[in-house]
C-alpha positions in Angstrom: 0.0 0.0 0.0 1.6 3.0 -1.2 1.3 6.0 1.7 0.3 9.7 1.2 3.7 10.9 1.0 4.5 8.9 -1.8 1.6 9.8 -3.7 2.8 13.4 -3.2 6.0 12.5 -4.3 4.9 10.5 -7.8 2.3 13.3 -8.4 5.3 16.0 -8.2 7.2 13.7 -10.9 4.4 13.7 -13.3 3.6 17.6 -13.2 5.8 20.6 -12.7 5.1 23.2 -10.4 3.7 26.0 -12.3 1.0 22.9 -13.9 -0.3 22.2 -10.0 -0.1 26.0 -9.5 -2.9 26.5 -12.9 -4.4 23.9 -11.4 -5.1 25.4 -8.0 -6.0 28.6 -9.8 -8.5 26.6 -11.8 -10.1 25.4 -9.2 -10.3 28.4 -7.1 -12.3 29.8 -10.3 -14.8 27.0 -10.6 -15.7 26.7 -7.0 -16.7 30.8 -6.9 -18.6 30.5 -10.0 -20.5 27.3 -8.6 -20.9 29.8 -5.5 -22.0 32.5 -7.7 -24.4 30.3 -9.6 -26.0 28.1 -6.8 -26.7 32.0 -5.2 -28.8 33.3 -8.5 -30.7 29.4 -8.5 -31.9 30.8 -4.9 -32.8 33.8 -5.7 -34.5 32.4 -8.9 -36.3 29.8 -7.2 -38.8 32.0 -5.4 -40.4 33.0 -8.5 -41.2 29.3 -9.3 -44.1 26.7 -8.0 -46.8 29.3 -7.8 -45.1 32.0 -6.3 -46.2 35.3 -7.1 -42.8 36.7 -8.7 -44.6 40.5 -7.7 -44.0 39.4 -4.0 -40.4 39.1 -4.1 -39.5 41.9 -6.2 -41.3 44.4 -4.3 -39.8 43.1 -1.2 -38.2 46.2 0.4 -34.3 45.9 -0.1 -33.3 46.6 3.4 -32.9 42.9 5.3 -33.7 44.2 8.3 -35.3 46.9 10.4 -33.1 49.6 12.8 -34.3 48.4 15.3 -32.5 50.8 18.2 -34.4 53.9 16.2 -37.9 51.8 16.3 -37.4 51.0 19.8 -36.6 54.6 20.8 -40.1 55.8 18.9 -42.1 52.9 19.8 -41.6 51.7 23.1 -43.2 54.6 24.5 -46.4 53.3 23.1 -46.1 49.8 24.8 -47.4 49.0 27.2 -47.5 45.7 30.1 -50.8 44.6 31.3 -51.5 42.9 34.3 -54.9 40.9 35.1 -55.6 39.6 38.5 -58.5 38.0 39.6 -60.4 38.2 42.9 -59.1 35.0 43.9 -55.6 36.3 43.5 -54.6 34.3 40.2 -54.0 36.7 36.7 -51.4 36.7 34.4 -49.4 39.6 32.2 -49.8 40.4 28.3 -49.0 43.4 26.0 -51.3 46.0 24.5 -50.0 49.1 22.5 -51.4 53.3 23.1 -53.9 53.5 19.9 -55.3 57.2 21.5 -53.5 59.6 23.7 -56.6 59.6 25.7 -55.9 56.5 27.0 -57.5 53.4 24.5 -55.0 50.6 24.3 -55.2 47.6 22.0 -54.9 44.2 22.9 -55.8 40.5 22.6 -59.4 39.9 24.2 -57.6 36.1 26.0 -54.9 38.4 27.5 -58.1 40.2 29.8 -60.9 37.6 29.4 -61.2 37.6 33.3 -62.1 41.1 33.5 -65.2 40.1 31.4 -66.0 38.4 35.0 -64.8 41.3 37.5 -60.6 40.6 37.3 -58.7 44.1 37.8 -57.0 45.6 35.0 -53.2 46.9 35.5 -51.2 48.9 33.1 -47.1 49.3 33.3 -45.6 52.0 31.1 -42.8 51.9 29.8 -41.0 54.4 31.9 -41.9 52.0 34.7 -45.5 53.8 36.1 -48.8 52.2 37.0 -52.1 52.9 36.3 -55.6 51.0 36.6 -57.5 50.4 33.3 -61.4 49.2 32.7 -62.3 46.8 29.8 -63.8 48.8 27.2 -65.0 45.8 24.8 -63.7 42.5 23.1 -64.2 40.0 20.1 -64.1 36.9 21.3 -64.1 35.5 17.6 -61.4 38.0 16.4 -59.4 37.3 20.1 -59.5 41.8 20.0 -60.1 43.9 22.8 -59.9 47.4 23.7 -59.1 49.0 27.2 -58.7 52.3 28.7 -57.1 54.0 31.5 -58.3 57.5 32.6 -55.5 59.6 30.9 -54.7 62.5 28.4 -51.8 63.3 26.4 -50.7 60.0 25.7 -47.8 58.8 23.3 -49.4 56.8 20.6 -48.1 54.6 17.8 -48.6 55.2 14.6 -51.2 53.3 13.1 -49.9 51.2 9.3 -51.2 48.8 6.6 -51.1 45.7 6.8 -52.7 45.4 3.2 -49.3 46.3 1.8 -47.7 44.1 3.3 -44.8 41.2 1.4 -43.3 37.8 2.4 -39.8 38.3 3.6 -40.6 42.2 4.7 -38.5 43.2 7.7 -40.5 43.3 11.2 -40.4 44.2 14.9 -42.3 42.5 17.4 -42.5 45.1 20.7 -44.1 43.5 23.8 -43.6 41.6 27.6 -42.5 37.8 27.0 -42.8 36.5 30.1 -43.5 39.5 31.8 -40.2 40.9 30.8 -41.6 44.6 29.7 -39.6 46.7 26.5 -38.9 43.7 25.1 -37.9 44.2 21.6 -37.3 41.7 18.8 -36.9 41.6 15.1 -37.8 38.8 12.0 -39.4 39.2 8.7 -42.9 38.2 7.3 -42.8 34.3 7.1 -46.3 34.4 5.1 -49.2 36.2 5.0 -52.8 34.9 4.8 -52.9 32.4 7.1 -56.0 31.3 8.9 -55.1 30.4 12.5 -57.4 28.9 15.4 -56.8 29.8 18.7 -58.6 29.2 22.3 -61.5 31.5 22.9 -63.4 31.6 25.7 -65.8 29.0 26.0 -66.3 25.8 23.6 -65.5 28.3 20.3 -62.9 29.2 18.8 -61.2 32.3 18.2 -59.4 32.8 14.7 -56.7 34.7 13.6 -58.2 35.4 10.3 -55.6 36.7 7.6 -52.9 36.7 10.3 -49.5 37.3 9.4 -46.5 34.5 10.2 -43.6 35.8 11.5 -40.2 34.6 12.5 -39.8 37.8 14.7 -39.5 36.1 18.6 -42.6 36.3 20.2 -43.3 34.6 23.8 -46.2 34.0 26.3 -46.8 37.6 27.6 -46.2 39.2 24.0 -49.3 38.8 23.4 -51.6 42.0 22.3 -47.6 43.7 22.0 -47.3 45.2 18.4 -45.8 44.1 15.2 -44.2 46.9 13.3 -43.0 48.1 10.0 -39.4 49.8 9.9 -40.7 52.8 10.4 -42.6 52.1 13.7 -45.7 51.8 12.3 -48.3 49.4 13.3 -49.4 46.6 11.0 -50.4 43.9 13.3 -51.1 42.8 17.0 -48.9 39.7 18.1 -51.3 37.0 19.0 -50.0 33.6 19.2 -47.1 30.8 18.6 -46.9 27.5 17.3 -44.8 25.1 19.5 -43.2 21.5 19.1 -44.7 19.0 20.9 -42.6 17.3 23.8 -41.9 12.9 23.8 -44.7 13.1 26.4 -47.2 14.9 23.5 -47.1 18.0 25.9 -46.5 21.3 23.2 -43.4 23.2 24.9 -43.8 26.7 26.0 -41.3 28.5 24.2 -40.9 30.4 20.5 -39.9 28.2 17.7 -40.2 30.8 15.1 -43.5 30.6 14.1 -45.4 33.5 15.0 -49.3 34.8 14.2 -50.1 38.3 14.5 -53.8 39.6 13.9 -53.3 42.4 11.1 -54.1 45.8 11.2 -57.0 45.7 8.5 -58.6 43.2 10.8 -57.6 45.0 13.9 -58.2 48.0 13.8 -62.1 48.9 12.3 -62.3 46.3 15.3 -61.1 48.2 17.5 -62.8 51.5 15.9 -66.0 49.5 16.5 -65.8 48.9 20.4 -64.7 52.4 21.0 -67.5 53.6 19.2 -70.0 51.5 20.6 -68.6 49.2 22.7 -69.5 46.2 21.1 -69.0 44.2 18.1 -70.7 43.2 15.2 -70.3 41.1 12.3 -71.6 40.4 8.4 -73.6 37.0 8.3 -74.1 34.1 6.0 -77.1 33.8 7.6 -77.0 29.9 8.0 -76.1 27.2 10.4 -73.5 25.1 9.2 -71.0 21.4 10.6 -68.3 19.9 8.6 -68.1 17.4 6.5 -65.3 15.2 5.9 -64.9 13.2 2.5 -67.2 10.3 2.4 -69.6 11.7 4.6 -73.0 12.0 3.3 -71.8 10.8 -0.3 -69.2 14.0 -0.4 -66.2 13.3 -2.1 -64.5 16.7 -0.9 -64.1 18.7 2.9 -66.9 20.8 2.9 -69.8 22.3 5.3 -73.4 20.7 5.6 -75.7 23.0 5.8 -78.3 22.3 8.5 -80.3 25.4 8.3 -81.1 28.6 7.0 -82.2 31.8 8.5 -85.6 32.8 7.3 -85.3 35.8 4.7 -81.5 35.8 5.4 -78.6 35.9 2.8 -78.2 32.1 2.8 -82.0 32.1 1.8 -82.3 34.6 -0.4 -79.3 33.4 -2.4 -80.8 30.0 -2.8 -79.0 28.2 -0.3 -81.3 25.5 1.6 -80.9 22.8 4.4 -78.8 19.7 3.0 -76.3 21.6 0.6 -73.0 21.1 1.2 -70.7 24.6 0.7 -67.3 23.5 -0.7 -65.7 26.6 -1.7 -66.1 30.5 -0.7 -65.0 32.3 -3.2 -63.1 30.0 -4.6 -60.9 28.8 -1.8 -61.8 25.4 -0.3 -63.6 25.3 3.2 -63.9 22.6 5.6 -64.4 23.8 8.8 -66.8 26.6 10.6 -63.1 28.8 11.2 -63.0 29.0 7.4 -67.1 31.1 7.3 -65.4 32.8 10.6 -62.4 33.8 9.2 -64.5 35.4 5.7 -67.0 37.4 8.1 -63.8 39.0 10.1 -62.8 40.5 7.1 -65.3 41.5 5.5 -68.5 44.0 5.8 -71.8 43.6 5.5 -73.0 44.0 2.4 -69.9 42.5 0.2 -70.6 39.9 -2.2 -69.5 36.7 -2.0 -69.4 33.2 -4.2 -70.3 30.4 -2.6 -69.8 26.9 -4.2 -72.3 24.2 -3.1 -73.0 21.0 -3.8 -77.4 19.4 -3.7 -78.1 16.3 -4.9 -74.8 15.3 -6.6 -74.6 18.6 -8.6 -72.3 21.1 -7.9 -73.7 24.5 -8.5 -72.8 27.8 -7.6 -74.8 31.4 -6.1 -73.7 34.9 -5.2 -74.3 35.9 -1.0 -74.5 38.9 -0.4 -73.5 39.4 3.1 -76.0 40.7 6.1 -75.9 43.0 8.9 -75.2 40.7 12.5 
């Protein structure tokens, strides 16, 4: 067996110097091109598969946010908010200054127990206290509003989340585990995503277009604000995914995966309980459970339609007990979150196309949606 160093040595017989020299120079040349090409196969990849190639060019070109000059505006509008109950148990979320007389935005499962009585606390961020009363909430939407009795308030500055793209630059401002002027940064992971969360009770609250987010966000971040680069508001931090534990147990912690409830959904939310209080939304007008493939001769997910509201828009477009609605607007539904998620955003009076099947025919009708 012939060892390394006489390999070197029978490789320098065969090939002078300035040959292995070329040789390394060669190589040196190929590997950066590979480097260079493998880089534009990336960047070319994201236009292919269905997506959009509009998304990604319009991305803005900055990779990340400054986030020491979005803290410095922003924090002053964040806000920690502590709920105890009267038997002494509570817990701490986030909530952002949406008036400078004193309305603060939040999610409605970080002050559920004050529905029931539980006190209301709000931290500033230069480290003061002051009581707040629950103003309103949508359990459906997981959105409240709350107020504390004051004037003059910082506020932040309210954005669109409408113009928002995938791989955009964000900050997520909040108290992770009660740990208040917490700042962290990410990007849009996606946008569009329908998310279930506990509500209170046996429904379900939904996230409805919520934007995914890499940006760290932690138990207590919750009602905290996500943020453009330029400090402005464009969603309200609402909930994590996490990987279950051997035992089945989902851990506690961020994994990445992030849902914030946006802005467009947010805020004429929020517009709505200051105005009045309360919320309300557009109906279908229907009663609907779903239906899995195989079930009652479907061979799609869809919703079986178990009644209809007298007069309603379910009625008047046609609709009757037995169909089975497989598409809204196109996009496949399988599950009461799916109707949910269309009535949070949307108004009453928008049109939309619903896609039913009755008596093995598929057929399609236009409702338009009613005042709730």
């Amino acid at each position: 067996m012939t060892s390394s160093c006489d390999d070197h040595a029978h490789r320098s017989r065969r090939f002078p110097v300035w040959a292995i020299v070329l040789l390394a120079i060669l190589a040196a040349v190929i590997l950066l091109g590979a480097g260079t090409l493998g880089g534009l196969a990336i960047r070319t990849a994201g236009t292919i598969g269905g997506m959009m190639p509009s998304r990604i060019a319009s991305v803005p070109s900055q990779s990340v946010c400054d986030a020491e000059t979005v803290a410095r505006d922003v924090l002053p509008t964040i806000v920690t908010i502590g709920v105890t109950s009267a038997d002494g148990s509570g817990g701490t979320g986030s909530g952002e200054i949406i008036t400078s007389d004193g309305y603060i935005l939040t999610n409605n499962h970080v002050i559920a127990p004050a529905a029931e009585g539980a006190d209301i606390v709000v931290l500033y961020n230069d480290g003061s206290t002051h009581p707040a009363k629950l103003i309103g909430r949508s359990e459906r939407a997981d959105i409240a509003v709350i107020k504390v009795d004051a004037s003059g308030l910082p506020t932040i500055e309210q954005g669109d989340s409408t113009t928002l793209k995938v791989g955009q630059p964000v900050v997520a401002l909040g108290a992770p585990l009660g740990l208040s002027s917490t700042v962290t940064t990410g990007v849009v992971s996606a946008l569009g995503r329908t998310v279930p969360v506990q509500g209170d009770g046996d429904r379900n609250a939904v996230l409805a277009d919520a934007i995914q987010t890499d940006a760290s966000i932690n138990p207590g971040n919750s009602g905290g604000a996500l943020v453009d680069c330029e400090g402005r508001l464009v969603g309200v931090n609402s909930a994590i995914a996490t990987v279950p534990s051997a035992s089945g147990v989902a851990g506690g912690g961020s994994v990445g995966i992030g849902f914030a409830v946006p802005e467009a959904v947010a805020s004429p939310i929020a517009k709505q309980i200051i105005d009045t209080g309360k919320v309300t939304y557009p109906t279908f007008g229907i009663v609907v459970s779903p239906i899995q493939p195989g079930e009652g001769g479907s061979q799609q997910p869809g919703l079986y339609v178990q009644g209809v509201t007298p007069g309603g828009p379910a009625k008047q477009a046609g609709l009757q007990a037995g169909d089975i609605i497989t598409k809204v607007d196109g996009k496949p539904v399988g599950s009461v979150d799916d109707l949910t998620a269309i009535q949070l955003t949307s108004k009453p009076g928008d049109k939309v196309t619903v896609t039913y099947v009755r008596d093995g025919a598929t057929k399609t009708t236009t409702v338009t949606l009613g005042n709730g």
